[in-house]
C-alpha positions in Angstrom: 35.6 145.6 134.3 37.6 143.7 131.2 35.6 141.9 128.9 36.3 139.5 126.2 33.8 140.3 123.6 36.7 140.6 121.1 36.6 144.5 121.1 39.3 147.1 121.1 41.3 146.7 124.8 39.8 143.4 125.4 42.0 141.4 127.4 42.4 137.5 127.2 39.4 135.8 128.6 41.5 135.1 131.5 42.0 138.3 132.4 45.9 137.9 132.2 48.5 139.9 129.7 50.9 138.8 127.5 53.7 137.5 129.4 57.2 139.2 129.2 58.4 135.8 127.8 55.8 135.5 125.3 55.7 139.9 124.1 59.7 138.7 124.0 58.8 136.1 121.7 57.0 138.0 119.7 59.2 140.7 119.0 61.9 138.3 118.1 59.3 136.9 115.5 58.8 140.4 114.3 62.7 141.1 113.9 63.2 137.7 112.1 60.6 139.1 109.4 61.8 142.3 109.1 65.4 140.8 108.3 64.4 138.3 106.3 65.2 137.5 102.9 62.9 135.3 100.2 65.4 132.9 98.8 64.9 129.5 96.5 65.7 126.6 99.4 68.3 123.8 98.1 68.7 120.5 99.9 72.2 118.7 99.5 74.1 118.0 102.6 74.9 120.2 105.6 77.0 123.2 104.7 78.6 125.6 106.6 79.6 129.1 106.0 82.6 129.2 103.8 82.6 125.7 102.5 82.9 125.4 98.9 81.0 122.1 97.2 82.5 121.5 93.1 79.9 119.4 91.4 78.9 118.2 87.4 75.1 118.7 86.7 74.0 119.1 83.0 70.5 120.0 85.4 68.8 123.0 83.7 67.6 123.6 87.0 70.9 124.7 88.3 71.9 126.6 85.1 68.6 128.9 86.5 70.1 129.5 90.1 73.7 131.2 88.2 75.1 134.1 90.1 71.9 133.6 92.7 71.9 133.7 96.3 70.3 130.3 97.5 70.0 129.0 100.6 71.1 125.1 101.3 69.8 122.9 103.8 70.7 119.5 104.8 68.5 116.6 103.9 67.7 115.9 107.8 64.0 116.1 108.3 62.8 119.0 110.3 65.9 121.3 109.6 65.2 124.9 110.1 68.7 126.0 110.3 71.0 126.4 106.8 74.0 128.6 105.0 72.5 131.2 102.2 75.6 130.2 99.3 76.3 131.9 95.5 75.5 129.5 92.7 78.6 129.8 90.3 79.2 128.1 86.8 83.0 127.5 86.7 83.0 125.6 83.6 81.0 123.4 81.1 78.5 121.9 83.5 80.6 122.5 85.8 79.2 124.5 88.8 80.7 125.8 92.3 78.6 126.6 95.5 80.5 129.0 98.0 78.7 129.0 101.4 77.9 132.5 103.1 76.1 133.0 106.2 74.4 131.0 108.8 70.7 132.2 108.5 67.3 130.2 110.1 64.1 129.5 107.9 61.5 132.0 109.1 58.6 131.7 106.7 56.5 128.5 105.1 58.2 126.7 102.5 56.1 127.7 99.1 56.6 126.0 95.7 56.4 128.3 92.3 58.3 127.9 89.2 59.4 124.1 90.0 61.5 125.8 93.1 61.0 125.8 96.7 61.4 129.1 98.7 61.1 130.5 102.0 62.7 133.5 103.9 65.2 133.1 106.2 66.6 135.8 108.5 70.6 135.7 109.6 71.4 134.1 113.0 73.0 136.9 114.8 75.9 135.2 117.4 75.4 136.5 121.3 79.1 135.7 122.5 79.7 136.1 125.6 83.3 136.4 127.8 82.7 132.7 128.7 82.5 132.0 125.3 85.8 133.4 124.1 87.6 131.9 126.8 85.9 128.1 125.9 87.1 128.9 121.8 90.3 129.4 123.1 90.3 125.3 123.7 89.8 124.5 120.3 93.0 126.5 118.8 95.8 123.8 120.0 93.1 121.0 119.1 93.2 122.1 115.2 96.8 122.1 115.4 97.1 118.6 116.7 94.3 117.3 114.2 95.9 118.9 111.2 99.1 117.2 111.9 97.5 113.9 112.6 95.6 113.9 109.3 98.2 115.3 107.0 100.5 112.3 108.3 98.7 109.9 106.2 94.7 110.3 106.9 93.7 112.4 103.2 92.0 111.4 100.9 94.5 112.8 98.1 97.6 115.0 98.9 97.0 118.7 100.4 93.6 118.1 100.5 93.6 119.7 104.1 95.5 122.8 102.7 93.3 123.3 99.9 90.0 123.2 102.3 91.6 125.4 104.2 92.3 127.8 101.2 88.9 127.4 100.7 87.4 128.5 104.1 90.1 131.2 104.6 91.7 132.7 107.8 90.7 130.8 110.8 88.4 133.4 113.2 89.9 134.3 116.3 88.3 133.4 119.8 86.7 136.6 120.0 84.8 135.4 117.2 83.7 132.5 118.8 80.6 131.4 116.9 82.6 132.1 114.0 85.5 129.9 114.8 83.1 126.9 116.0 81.7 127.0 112.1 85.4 127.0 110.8 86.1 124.3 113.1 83.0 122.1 112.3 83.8 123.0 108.8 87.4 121.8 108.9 86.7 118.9 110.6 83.6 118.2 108.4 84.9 119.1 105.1 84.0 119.2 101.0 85.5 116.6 99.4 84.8 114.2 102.6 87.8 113.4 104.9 86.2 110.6 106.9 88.1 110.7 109.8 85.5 112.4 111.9 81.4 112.0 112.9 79.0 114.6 111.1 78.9 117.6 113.4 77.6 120.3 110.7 73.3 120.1 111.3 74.0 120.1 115.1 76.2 122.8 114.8 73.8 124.7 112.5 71.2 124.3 114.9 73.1 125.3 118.4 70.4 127.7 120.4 73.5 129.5 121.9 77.7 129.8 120.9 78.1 127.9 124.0 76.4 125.0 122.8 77.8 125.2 119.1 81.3 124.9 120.4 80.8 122.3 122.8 79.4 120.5 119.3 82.5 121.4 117.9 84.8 120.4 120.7 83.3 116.9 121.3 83.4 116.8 117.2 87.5 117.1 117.0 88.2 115.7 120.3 86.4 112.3 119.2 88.2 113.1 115.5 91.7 113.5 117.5 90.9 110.0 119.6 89.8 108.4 116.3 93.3 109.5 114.5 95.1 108.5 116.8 93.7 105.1 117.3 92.4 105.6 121.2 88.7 105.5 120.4 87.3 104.2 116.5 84.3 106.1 115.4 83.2 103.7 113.0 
């Protein structure tokens, strides 16, 4: 019969094997690792892929992370979930981060050289039919809020263009994950707008496309109503 002496073949002292949930877990674990990626960890606020943040620092610290792939987290306790970015200097302590790719913190955060790192492994979107047809709601909803705020809602003139010119092309629906982080990223945008509740960490975070664009859709819709003076945010 099955011990559990702790030798080779021994089964849980229960007698029971690994679930399929939990050898499914597991090999998700494994997969995470193998894709992983050591990286220094920044905190700032949320960032999404494609979003550019221009900031002054005479900081040594950042002059160290030039031309190095970083990963930035938002300074929300608990965040697992962040963008991996390119440190660039684009003048005298001047410096430019570009955001990449949505990636999840796999590893233990570890401390060495007065840095913080950790892997992280790339969250790979599962987009399903459903899902293309739901991102498909959200195309006349950026229309309508990029009127509404360039009739008077920027902070300086063109400032939607130029955020845009940032983040590039929009995604199309069949890209839906993609498209919910453009969205998020346009309604959430460096230099603030104001005009709309923070959507990015939830966003970020979203176990499934599904529930990143519902994020996203609640996130413009409540931005649209706030515009237009149905619903106030704040």
């Amino acid at each position: 019969s099955a011990t559990s002496d702790g030798g080779d073949g021994a089964l849980p002292s229960d007698g029971a094997l690994p679930s399929d949930t939990d050898m499914a877990s597991l090999n998700r674990r494994i997969e995470e690792l193998r894709r992983s990626t050591r990286m220094p960890i920044i905190v700032l606020d949320a960032m999404l892929p494609r979003q550019v943040l221009r900031f002054y620092s005479e900081d040594p610290d950042v002059a160290l992370l030039e031309g190095q792939n970083i990963t930035v987290l938002g300074g929300i306790k608990g965040l697992r979930h962040g963008t991996t970015a390119m440190v660039k200097s684009v003048g005298p302590s001047e410096w430019e981060v570009r955001g990449q790719h949505h990636v999840a913190i796999v590893g233990d955060m570890e401390r060495e050289d007065r840095m913080t790192y950790s892997r992280v492994a790339p969250v790979v979107d599962d987009v399903q039919d459903a899902d293309v047809e739901f991102a498909k709601l959200l195309e006349p909803l950026v229309e309508e809020w990029i009127q509404l705020v360039e009739s008077g809602h920027e902070r300086f003139e063109g400032q939607v263009k130029f955020v845009m010119r940032d983040m590039g092309p929009r995604p199309p629906p069949e890209e839906a994950g993609e498209l919910a982080m453009w969205v998020a990223a346009l309604v959430n945008p460096l230099p603030a707008l104001g005009v709309a509740l923070e959507i990015r960490p939830r966003a970020l975070t979203a176990p499934t496309v599904s529930e990143r664009l519902m994020v996203v859709l609640n996130g413009i819709r409540g931005s649209i109503g706030h515009l237009k003076g149905e619903k106030r945010l704040f």
